[in-house]
Residue frames as a rotation matrix with the C-alpha (Angstrom) as fourth column:
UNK 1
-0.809 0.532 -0.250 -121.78
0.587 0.728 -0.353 66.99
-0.006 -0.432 -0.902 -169.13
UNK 2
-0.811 0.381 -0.445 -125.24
-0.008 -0.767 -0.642 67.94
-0.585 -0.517 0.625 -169.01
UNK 3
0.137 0.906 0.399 -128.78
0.189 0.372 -0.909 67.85
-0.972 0.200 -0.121 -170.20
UNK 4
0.869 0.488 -0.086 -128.73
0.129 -0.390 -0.912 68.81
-0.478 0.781 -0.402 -174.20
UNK 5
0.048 -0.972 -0.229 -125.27
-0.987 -0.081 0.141 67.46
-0.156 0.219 -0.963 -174.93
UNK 6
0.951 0.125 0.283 -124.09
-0.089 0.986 -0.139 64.08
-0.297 0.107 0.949 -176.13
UNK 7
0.326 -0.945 0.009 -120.62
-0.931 -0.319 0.178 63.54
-0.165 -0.066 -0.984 -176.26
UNK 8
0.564 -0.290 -0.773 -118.95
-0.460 0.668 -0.585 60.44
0.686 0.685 0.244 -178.44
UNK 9
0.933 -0.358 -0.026 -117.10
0.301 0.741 0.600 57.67
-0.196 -0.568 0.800 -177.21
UNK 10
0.384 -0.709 0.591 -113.99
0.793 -0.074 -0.605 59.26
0.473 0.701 0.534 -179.67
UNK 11
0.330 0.152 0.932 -114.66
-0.225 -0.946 0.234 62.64
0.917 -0.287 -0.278 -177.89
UNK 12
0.850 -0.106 0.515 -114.02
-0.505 0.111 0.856 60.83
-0.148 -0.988 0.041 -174.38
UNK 13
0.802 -0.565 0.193 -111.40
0.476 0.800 0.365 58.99
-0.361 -0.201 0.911 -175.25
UNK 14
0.071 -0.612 0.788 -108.93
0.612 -0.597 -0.519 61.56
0.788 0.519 0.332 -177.64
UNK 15
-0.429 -0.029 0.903 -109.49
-0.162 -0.981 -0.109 64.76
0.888 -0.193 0.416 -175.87
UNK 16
0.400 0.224 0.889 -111.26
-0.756 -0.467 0.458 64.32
0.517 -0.856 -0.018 -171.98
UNK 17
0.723 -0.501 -0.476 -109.20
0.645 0.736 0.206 61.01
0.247 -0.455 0.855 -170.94
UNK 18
-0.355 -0.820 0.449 -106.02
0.771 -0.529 -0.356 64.05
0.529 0.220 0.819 -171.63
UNK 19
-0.007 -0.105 0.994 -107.50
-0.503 -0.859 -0.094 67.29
0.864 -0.501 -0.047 -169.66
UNK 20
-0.544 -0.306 -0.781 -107.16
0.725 0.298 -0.621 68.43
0.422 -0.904 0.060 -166.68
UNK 21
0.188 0.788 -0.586 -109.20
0.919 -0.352 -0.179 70.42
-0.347 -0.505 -0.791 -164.22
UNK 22
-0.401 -0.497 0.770 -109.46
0.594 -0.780 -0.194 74.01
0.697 0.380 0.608 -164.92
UNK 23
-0.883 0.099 -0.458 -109.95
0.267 -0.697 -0.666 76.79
-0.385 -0.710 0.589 -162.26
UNK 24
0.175 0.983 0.046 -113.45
0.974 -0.166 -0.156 78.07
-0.146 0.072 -0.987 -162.33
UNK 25
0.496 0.162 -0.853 -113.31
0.545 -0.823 0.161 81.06
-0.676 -0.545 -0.496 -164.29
UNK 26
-0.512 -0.839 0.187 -111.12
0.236 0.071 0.969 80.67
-0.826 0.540 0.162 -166.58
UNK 27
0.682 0.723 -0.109 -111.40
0.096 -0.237 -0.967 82.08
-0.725 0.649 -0.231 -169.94
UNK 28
-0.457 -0.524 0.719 -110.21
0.498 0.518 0.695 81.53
-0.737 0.675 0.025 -172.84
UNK 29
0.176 0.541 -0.822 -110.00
-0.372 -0.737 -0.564 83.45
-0.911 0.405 0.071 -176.09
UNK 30
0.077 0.021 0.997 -110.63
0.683 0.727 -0.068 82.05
-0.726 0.686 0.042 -179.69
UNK 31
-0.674 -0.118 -0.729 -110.44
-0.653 -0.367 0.663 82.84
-0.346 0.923 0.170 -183.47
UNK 32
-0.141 0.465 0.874 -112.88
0.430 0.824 -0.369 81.38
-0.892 0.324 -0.316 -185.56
UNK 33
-0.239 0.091 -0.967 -113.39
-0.813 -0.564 0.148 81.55
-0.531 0.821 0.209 -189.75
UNK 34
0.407 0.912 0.050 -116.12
-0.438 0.242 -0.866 80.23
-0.802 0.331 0.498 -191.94
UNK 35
-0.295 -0.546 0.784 -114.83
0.421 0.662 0.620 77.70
-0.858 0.513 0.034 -194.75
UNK 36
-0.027 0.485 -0.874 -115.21
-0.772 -0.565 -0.290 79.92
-0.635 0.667 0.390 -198.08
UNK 37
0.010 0.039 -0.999 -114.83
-0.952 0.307 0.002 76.12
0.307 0.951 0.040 -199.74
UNK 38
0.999 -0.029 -0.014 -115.01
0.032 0.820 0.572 72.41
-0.006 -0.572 0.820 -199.22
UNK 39
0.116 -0.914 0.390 -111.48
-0.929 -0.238 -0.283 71.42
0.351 -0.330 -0.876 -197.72
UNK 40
0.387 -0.370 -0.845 -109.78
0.476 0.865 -0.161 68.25
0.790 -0.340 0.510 -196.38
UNK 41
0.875 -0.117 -0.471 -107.95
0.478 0.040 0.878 68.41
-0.084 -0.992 0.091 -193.16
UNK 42
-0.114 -0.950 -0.290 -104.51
0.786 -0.265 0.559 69.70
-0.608 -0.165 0.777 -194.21
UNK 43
-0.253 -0.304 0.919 -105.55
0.793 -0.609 0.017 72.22
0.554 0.733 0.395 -196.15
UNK 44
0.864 0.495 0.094 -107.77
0.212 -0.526 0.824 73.69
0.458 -0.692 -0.559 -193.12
UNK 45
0.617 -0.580 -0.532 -104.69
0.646 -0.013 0.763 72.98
-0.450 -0.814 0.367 -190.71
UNK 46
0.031 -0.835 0.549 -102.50
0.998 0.057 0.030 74.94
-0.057 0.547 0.835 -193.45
UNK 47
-0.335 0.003 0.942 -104.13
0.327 -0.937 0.119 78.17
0.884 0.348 0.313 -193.62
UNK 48
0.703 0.321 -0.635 -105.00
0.694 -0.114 0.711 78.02
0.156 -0.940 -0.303 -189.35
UNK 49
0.590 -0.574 0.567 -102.48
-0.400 -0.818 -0.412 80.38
0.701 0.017 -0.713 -187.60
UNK 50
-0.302 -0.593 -0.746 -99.55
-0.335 0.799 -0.499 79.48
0.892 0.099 -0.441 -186.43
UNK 51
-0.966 0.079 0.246 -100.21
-0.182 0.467 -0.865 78.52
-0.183 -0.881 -0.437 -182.72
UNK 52
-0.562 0.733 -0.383 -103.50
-0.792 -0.345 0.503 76.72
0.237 0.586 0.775 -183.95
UNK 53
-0.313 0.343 -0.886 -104.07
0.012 0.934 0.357 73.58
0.950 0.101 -0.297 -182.37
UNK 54
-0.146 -0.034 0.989 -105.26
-0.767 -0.627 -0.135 73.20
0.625 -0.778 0.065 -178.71
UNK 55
-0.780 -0.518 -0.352 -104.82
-0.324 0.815 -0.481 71.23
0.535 -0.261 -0.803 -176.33
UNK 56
-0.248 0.898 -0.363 -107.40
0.834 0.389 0.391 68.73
0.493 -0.205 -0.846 -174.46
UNK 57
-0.323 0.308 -0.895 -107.61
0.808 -0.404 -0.430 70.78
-0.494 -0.862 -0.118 -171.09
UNK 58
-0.850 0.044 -0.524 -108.07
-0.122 -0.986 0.115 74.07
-0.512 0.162 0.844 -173.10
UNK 59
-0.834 0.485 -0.261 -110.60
-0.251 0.088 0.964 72.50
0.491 0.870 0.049 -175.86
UNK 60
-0.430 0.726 -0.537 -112.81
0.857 0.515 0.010 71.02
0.284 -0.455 -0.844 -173.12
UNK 61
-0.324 0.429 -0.843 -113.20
0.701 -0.490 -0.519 74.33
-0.636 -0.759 -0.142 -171.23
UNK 62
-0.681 0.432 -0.592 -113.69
-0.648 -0.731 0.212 76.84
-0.341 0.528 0.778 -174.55
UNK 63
-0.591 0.796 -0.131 -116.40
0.128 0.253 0.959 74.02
0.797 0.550 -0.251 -176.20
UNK 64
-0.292 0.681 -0.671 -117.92
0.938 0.340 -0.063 74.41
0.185 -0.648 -0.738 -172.35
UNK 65
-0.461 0.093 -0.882 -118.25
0.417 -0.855 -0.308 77.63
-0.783 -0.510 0.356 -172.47
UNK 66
-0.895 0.322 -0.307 -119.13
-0.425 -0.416 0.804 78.64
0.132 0.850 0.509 -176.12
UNK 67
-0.662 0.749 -0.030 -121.74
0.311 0.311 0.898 76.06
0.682 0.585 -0.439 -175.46
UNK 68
-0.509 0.192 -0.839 -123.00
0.725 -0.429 -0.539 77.67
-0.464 -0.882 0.080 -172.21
UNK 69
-0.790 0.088 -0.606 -123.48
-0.120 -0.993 0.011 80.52
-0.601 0.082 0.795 -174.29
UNK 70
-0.440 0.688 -0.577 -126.11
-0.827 -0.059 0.560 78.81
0.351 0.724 0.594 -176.78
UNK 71
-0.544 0.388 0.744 -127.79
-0.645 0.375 -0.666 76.10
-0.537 -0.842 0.046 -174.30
UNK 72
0.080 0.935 0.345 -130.73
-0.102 0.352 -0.931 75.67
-0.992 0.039 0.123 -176.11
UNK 73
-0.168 -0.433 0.886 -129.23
0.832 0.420 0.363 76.28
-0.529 0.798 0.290 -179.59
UNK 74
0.554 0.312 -0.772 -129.45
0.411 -0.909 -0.073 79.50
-0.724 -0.277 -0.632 -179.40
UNK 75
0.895 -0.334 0.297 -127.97
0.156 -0.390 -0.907 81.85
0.419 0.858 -0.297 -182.53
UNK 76
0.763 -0.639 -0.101 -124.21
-0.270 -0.456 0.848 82.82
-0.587 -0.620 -0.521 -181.23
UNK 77
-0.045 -0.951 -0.305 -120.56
-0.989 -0.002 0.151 81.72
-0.144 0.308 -0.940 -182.23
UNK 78
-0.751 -0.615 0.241 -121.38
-0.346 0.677 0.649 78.67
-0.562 0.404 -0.722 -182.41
UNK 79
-0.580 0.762 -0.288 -123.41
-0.814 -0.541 0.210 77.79
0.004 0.357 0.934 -185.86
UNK 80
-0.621 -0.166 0.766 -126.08
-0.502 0.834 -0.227 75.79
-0.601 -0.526 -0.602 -185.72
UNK 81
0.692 0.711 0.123 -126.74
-0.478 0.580 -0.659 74.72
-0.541 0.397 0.742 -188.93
UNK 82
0.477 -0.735 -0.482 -123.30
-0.484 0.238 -0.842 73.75
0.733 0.635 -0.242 -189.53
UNK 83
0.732 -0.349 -0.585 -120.65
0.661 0.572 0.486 71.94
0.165 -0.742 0.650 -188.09
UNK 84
0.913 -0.237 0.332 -118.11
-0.406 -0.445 0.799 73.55
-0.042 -0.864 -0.502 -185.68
UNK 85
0.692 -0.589 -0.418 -114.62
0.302 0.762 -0.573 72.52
0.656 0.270 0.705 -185.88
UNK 86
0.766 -0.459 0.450 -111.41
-0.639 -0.622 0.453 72.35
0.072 -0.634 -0.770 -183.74
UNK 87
0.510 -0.747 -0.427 -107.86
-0.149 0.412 -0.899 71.04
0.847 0.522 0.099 -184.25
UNK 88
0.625 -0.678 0.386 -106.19
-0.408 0.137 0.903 69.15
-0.665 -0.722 -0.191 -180.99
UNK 89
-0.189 -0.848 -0.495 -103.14
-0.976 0.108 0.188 67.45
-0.106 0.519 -0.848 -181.89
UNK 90
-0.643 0.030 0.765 -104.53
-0.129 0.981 -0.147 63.84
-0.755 -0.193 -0.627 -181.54
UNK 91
-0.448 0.808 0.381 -107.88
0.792 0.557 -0.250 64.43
-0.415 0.190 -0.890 -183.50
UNK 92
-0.724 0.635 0.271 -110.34
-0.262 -0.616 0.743 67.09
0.639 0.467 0.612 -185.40
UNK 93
-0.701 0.703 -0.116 -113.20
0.514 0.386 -0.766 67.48
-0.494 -0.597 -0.632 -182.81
UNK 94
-0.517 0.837 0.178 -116.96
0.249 -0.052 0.967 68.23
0.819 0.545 -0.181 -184.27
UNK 95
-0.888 0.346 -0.304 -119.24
0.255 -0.180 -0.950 70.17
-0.383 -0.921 0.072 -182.64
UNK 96
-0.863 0.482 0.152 -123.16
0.086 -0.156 0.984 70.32
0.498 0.862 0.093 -183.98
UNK 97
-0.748 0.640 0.174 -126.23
-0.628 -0.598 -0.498 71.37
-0.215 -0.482 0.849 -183.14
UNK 98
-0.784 0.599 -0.162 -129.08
0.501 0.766 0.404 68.24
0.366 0.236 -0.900 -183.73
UNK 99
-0.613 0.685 0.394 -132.35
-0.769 -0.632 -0.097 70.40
0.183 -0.362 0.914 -183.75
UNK 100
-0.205 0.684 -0.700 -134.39
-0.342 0.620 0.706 67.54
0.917 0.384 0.106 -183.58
UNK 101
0.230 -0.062 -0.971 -133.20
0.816 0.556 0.157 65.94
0.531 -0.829 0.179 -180.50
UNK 102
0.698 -0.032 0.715 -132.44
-0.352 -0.885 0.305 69.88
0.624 -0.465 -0.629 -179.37
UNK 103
0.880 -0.473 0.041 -128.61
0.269 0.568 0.778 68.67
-0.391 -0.674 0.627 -178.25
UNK 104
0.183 -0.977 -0.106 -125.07
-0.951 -0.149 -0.271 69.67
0.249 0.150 -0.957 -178.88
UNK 105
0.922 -0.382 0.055 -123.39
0.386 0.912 -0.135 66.32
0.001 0.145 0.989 -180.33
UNK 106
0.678 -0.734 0.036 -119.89
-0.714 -0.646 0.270 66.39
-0.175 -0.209 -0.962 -179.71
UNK 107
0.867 -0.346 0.359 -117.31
0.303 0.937 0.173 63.94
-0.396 -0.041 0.917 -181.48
UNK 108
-0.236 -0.938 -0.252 -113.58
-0.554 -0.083 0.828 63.50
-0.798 0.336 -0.500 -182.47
UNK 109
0.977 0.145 0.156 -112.19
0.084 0.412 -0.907 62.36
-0.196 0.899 0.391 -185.84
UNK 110
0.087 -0.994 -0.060 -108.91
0.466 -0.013 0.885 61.29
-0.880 -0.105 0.462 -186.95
UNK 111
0.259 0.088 -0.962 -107.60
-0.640 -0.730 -0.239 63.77
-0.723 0.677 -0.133 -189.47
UNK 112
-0.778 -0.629 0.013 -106.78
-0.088 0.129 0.988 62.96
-0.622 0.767 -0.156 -193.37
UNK 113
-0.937 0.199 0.285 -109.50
0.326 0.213 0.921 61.38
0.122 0.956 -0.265 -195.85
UNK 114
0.208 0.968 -0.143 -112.77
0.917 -0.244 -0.315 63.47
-0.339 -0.065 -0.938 -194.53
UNK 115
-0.733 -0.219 0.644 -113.58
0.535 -0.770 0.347 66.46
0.420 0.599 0.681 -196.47
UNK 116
-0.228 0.736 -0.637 -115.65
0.792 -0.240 -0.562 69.19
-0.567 -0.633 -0.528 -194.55
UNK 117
0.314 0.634 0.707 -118.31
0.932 -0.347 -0.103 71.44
0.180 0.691 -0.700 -196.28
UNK 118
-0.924 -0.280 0.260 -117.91
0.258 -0.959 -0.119 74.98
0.283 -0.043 0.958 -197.03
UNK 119
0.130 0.627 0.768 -119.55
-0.398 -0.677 0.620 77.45
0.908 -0.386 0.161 -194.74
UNK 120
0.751 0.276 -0.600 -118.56
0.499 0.358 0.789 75.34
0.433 -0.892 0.131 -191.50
UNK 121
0.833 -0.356 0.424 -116.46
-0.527 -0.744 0.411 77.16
0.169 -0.565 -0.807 -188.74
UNK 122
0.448 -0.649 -0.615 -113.20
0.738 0.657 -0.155 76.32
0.505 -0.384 0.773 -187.56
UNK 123
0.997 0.027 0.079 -112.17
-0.042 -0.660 0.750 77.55
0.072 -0.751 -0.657 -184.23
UNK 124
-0.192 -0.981 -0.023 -108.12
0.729 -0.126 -0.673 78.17
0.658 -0.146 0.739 -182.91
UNK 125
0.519 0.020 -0.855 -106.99
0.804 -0.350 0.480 79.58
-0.289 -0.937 -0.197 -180.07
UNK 126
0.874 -0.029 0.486 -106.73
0.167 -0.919 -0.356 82.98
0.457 0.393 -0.798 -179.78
UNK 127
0.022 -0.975 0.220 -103.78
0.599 -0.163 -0.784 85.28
0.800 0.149 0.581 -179.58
């Protein structure tokens, strides 16, 4: 929630209908690596490590925090002239930076017949 955010109907319905609260404080470490090519879902999900998907309650709180960290679209981990990825088990969630409207767009996608560009991130929970 929150001013310079916009969160999908797909996004509310996959992945924050499923979390649960998280303790204030919590943190939560990631992995993230830059597509060296375009890719389809399974080929991303193939070369992720193994404990690579995450679950709602965890994805909500690391995309609220990573995006804490770039507000305004600030340079940081997450990039913002690309798109942002992350692998729950229900869905492929999208995270992007819309300079125009100066907002962090946030939506879900079901995995298989989209192909995502090389140079976008894809995050995974760290070890």
């Amino acid at each position: 929630k929150g001013e310079g955010l916009y969160v999908w109907g797909d996004f509310r319905d996959w992945i924050v209908s499923k979390a649960k609260s998280v303790e204030a404080g919590t943190t939560y470490e990631v992995s993230y690596a830059d597509l060296g090519r375009d890719a389809i879902d399974k080929e991303i999900e193939a070369a992720l490590p193994t404990h690579r998907l995450f679950d709602e309650t965890t994805l909500c709180a690391v995309i609220a925090g990573l995006r804490a960290e770039q507000l305004k679209g600030e340079e940081g981990r997450l990039l913002t002239r690309r798109v942002n990825l992350f692998y729950a088990s229900s869905c492929v969630v999208s995270v992007y930076w819309l300079v125009g409207n100066r907002e962090w767009d946030v939506d879900a996608w079901g995995r298989g017949g989209r192909r995502w560009d090389a140079g976008n991130r894809v995050f995974s929970p760290g070890n």
